[in-house]
N, CA and C atoms as an extended XYZ file, in Angstrom:
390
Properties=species:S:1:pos:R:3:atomname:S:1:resname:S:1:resid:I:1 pbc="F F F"
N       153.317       60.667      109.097 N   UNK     1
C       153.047       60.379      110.487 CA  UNK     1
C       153.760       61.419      111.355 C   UNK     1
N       153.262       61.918      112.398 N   UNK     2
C       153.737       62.828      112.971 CA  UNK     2
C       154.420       62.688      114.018 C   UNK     2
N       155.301       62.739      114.918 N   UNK     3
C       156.274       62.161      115.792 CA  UNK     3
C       156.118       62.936      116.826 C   UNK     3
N       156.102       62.335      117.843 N   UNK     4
C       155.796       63.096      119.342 CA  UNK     4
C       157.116       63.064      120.104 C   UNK     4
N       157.952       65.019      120.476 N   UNK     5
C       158.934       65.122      120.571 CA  UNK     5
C       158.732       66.052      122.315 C   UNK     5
N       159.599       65.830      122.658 N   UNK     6
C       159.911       66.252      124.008 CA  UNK     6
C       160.804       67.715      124.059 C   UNK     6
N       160.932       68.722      124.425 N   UNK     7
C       161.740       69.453      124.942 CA  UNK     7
C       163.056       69.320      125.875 C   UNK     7
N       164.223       69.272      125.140 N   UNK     8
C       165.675       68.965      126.346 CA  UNK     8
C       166.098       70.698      126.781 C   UNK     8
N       165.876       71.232      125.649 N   UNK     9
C       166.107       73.047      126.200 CA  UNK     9
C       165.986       73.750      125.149 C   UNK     9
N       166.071       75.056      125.963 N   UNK    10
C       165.012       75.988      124.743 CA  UNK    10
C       165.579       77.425      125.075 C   UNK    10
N       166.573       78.054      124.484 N   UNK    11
C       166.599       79.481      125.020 CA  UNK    11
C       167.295       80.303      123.638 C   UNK    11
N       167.647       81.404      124.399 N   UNK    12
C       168.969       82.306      123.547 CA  UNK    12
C       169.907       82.203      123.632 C   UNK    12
N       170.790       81.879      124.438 N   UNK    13
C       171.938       81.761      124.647 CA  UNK    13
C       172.796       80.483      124.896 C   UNK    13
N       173.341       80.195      124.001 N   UNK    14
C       173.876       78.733      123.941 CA  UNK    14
C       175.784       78.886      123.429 C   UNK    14
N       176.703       77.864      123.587 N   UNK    15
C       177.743       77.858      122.732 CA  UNK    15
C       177.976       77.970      121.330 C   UNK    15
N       176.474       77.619      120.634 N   UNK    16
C       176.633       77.060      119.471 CA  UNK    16
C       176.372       77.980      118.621 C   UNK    16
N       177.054       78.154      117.841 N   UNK    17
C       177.239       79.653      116.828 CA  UNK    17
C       176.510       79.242      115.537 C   UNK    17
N       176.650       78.210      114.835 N   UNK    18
C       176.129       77.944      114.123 CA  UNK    18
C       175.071       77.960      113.351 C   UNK    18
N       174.385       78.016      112.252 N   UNK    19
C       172.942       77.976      111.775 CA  UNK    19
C       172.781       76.567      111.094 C   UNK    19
N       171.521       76.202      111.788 N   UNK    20
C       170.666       75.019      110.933 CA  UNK    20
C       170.833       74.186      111.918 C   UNK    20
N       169.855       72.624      111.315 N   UNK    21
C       169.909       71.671      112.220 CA  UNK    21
C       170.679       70.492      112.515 C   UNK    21
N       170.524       70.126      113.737 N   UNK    22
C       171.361       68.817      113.365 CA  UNK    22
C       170.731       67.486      114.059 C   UNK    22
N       170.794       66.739      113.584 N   UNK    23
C       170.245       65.235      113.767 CA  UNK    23
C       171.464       64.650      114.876 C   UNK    23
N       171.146       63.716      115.537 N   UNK    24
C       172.051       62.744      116.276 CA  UNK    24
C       171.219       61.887      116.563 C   UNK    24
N       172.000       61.000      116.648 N   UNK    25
C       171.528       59.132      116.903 CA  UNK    25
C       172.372       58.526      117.981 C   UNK    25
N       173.678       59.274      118.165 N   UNK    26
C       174.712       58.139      119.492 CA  UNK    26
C       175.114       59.193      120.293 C   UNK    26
N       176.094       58.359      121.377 N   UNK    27
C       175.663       59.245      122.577 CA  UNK    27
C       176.870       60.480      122.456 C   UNK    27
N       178.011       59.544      121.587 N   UNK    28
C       178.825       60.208      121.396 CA  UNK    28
C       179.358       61.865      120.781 C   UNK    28
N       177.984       61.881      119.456 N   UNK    29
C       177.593       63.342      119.308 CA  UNK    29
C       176.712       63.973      120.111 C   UNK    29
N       176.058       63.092      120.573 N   UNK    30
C       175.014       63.923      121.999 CA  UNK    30
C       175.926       64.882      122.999 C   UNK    30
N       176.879       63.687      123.677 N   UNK    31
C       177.820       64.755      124.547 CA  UNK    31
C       178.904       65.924      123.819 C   UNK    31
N       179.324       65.521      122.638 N   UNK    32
C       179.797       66.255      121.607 CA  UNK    32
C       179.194       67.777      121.617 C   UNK    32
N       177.904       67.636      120.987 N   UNK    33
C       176.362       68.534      121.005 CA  UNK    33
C       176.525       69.274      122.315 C   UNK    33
N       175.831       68.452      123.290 N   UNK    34
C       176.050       69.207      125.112 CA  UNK    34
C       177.057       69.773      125.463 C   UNK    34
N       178.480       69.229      125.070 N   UNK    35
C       179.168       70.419      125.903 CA  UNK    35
C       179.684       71.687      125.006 C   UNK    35
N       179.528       71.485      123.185 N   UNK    36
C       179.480       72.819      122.597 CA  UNK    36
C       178.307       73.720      123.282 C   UNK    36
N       177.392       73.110      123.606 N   UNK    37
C       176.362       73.912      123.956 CA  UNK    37
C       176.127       74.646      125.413 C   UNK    37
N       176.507       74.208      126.492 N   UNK    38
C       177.012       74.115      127.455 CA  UNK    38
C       178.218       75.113      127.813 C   UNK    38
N       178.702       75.168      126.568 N   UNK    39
C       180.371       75.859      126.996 CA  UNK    39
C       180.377       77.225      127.354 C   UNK    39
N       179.602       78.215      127.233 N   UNK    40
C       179.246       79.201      127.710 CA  UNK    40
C       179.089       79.651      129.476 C   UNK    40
N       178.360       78.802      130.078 N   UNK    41
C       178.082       78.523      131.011 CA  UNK    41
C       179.150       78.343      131.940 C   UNK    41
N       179.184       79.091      133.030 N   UNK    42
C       180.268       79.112      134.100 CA  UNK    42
C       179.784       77.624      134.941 C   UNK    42
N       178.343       77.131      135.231 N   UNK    43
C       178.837       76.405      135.944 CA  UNK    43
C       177.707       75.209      135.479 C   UNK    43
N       177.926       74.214      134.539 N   UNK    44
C       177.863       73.389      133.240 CA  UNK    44
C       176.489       72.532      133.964 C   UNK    44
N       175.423       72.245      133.664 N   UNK    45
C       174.505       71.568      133.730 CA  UNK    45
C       174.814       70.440      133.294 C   UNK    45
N       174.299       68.866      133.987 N   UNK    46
C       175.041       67.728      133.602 CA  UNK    46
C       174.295       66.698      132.015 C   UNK    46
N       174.422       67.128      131.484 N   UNK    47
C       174.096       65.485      130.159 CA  UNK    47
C       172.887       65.280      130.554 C   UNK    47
N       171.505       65.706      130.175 N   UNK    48
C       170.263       65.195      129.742 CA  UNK    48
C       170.382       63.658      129.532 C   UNK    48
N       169.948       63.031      130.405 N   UNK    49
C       169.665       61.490      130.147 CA  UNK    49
C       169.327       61.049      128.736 C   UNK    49
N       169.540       60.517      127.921 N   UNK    50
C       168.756       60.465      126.644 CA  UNK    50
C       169.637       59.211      126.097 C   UNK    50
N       169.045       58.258      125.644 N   UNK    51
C       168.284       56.904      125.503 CA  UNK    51
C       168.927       56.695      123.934 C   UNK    51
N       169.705       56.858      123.483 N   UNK    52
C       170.636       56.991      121.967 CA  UNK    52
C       170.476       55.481      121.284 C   UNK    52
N       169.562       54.228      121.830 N   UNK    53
C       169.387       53.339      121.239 CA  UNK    53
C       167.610       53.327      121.020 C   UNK    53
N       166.424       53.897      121.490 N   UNK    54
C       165.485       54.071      121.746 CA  UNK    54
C       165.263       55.675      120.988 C   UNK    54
N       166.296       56.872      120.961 N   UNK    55
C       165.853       58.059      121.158 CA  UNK    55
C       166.809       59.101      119.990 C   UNK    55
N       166.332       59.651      119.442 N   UNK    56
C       166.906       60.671      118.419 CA  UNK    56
C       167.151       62.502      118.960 C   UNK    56
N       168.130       62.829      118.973 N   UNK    57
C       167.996       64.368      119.003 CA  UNK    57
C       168.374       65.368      117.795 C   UNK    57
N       167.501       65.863      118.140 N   UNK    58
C       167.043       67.077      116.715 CA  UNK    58
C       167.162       68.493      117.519 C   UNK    58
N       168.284       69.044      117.071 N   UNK    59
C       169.012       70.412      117.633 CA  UNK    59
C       168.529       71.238      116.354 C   UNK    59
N       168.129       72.809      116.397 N   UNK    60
C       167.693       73.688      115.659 CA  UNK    60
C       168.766       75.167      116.392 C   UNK    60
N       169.780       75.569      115.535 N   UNK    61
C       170.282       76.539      116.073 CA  UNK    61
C       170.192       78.245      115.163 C   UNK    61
N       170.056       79.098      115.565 N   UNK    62
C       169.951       80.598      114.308 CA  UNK    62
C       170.941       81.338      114.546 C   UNK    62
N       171.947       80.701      115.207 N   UNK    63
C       173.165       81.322      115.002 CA  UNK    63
C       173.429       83.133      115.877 C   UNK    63
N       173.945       83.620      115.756 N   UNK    64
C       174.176       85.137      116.337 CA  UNK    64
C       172.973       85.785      115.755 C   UNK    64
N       172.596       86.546      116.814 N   UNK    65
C       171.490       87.949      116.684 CA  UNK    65
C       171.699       88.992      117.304 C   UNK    65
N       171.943       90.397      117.046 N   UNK    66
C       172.306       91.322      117.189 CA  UNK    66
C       171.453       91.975      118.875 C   UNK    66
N       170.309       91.816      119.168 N   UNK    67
C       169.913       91.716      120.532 CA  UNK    67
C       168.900       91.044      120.819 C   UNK    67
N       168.138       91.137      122.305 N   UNK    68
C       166.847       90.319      122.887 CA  UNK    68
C       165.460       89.825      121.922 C   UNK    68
N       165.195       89.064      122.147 N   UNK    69
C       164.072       89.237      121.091 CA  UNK    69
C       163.626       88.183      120.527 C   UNK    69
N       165.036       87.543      119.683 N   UNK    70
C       165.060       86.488      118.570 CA  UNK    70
C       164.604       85.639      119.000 C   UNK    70
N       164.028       84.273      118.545 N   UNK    71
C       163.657       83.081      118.952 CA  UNK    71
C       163.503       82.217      118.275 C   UNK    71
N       163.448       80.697      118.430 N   UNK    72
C       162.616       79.541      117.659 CA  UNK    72
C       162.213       78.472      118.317 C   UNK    72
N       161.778       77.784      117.457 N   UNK    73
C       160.972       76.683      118.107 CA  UNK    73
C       160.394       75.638      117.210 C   UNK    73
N       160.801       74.488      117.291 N   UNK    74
C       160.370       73.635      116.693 CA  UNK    74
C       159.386       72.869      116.598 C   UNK    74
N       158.033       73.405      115.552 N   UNK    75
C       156.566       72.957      115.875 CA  UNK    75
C       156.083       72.027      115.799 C   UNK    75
N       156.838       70.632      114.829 N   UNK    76
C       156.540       69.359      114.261 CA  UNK    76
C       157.841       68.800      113.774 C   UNK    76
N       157.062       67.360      113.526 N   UNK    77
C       158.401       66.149      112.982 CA  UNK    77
C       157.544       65.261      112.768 C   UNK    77
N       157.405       65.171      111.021 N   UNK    78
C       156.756       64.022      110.349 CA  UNK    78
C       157.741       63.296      109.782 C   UNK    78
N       157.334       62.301      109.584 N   UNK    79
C       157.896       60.989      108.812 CA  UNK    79
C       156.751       61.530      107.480 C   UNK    79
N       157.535       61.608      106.325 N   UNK    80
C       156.962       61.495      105.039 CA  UNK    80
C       157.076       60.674      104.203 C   UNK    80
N       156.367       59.749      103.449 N   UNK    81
C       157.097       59.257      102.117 CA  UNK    81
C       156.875       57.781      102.328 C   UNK    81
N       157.188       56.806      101.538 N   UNK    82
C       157.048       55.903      101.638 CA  UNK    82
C       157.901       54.859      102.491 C   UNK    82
N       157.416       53.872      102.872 N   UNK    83
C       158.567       53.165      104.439 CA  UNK    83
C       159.891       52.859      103.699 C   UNK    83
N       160.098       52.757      102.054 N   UNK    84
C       161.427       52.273      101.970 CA  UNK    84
C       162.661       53.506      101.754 C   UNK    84
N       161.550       54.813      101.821 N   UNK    85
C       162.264       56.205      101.036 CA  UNK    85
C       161.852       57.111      102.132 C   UNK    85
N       161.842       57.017      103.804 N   UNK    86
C       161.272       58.266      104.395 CA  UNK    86
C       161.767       59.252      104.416 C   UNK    86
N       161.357       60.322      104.766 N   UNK    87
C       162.067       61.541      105.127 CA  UNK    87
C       161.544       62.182      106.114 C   UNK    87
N       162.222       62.805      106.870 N   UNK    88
C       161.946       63.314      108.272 CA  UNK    88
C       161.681       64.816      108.417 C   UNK    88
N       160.920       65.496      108.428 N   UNK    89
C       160.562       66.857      108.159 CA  UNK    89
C       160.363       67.650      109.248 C   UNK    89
N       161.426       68.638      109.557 N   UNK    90
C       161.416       68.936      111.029 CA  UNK    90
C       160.761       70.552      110.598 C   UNK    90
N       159.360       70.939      110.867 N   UNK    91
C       159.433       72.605      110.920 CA  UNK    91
C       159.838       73.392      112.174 C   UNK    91
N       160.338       74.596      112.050 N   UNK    92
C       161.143       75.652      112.819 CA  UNK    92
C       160.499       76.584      112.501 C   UNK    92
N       160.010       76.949      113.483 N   UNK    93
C       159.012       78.776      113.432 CA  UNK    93
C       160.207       79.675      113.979 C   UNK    93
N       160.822       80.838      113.635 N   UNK    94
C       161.683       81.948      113.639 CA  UNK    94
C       161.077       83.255      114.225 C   UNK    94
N       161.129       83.708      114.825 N   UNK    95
C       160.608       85.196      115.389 CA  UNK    95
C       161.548       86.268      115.661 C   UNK    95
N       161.305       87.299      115.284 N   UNK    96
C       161.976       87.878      115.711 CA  UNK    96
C       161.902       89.190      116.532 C   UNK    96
N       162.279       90.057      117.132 N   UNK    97
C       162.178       90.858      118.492 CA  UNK    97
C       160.873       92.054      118.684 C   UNK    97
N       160.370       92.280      119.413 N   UNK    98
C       159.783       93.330      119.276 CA  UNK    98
C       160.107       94.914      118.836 C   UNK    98
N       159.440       95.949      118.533 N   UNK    99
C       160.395       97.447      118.742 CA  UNK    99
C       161.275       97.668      119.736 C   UNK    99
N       160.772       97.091      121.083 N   UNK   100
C       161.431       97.467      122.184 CA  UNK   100
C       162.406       96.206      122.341 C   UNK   100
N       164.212       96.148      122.492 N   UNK   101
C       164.369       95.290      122.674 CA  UNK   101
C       165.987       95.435      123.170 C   UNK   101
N       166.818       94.725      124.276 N   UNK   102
C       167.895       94.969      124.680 CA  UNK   102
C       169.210       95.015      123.697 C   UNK   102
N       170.134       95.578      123.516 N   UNK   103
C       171.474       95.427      122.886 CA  UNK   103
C       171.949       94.284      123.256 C   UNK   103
N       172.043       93.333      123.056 N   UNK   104
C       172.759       92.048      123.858 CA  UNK   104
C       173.065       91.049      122.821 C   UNK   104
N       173.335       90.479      122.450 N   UNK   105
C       174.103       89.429      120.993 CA  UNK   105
C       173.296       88.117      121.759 C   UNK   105
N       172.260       87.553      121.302 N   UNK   106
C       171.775       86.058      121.676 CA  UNK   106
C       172.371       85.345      120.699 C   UNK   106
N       171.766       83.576      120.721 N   UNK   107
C       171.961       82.848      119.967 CA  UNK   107
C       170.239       81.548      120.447 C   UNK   107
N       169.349       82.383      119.751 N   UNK   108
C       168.459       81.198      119.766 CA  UNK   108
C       168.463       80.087      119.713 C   UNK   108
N       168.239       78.810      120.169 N   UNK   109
C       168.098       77.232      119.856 CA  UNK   109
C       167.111       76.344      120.208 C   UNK   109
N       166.766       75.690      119.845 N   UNK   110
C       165.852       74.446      120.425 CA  UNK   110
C       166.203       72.941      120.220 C   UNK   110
N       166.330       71.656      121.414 N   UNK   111
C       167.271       70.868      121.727 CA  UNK   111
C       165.870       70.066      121.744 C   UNK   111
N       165.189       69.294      120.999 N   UNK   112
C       164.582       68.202      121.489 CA  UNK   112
C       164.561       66.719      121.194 C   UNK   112
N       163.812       65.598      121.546 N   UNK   113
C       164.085       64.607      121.676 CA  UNK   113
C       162.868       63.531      120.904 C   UNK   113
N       163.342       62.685      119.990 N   UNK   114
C       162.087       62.089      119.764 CA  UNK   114
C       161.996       60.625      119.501 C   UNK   114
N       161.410       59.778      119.793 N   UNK   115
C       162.064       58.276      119.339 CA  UNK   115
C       162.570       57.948      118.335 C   UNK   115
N       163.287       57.052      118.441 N   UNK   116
C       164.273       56.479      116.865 CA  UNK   116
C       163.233       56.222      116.180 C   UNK   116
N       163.054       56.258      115.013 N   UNK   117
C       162.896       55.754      113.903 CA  UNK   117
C       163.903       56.010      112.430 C   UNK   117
N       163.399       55.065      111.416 N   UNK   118
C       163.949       55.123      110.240 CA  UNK   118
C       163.740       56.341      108.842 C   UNK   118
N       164.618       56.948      108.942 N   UNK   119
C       164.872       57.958      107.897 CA  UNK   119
C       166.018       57.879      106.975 C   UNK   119
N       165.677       58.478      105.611 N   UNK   120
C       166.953       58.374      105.001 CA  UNK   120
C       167.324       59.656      104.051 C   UNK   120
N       166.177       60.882      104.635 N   UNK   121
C       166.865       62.418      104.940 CA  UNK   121
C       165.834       63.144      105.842 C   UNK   121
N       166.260       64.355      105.897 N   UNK   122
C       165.960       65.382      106.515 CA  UNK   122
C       165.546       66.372      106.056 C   UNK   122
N       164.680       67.135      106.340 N   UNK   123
C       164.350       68.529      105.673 CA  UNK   123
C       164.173       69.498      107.118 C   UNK   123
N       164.845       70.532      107.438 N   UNK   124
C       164.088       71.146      107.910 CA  UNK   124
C       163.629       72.632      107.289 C   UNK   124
N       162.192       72.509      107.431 N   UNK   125
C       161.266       73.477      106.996 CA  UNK   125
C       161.136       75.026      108.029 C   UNK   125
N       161.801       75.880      106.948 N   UNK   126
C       161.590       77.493      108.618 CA  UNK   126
C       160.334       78.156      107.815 C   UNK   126
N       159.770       78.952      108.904 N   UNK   127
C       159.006       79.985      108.728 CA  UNK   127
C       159.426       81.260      109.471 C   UNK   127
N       159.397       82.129      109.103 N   UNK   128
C       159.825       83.313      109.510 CA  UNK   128
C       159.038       83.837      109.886 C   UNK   128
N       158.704       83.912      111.385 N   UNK   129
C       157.671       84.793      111.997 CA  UNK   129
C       158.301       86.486      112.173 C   UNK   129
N       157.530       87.438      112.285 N   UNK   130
C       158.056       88.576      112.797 CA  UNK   130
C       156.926       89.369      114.224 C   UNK   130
């Protein structure tokens, strides 16, 4: 079944250094999540409303990239498998810069949102666009 997910933010440049995804369910890693992400930022955008008894967030980060260009984006989120064994299958499309492209160190991510449901793992699936 395929899960209908919302966009909370979407760019290059974030706090979060890290690679891969991460799941959250309470509000407590949400704001956790937001202000690693956030911390960059001289002047801090406030906490995305988001619904941590109703609502799931699914963060996708690629970590440091050497300049302009890089990107991702998260194309789907199925529920697979049977209702007592699901698994949650998040794909991530990867791109990366054109010939022409600035010296600048990004950090691609994508922050979105999708209703709770029951899972009992995760996969996320990349493709490497160029």
């Amino acid at each position: 079944m395929r899960l209908h997910f919302n966009t909370i933010d979407r760019g290059d440049s974030t706090g979060c250094r890290r690679t891969g995804g991460q799941v959250i369910d309470d509000f407590v890693e949400w704001a956790a999540l937001w202000d690693e992400h956030t911390a960059i930022l001289s002047r801090r955008p406030p906490i995305p409303d988001v619904n941590c008894e109703k609502e799931t967030v699914i963060a996708y980060f690629v970590g440091e990239k050497p300049s302009s260009g890089y990107g991702v984006k998260i194309t789907s989120i199925e529920l697979q498998g049977d209702p007592k064994n699901q698994g949650l299958v998040v794909t991530i499309e990867e791109y990366g810069p054109p010939r022409l492209s600035s010296d600048v160190i990004t950090q691609p991510y994508h922050i979105v949102r999708v209703p709770k449901v029951r899972f009992s793992k995760v996969i996320f699936e990349s493709a490497k666009l160029v």
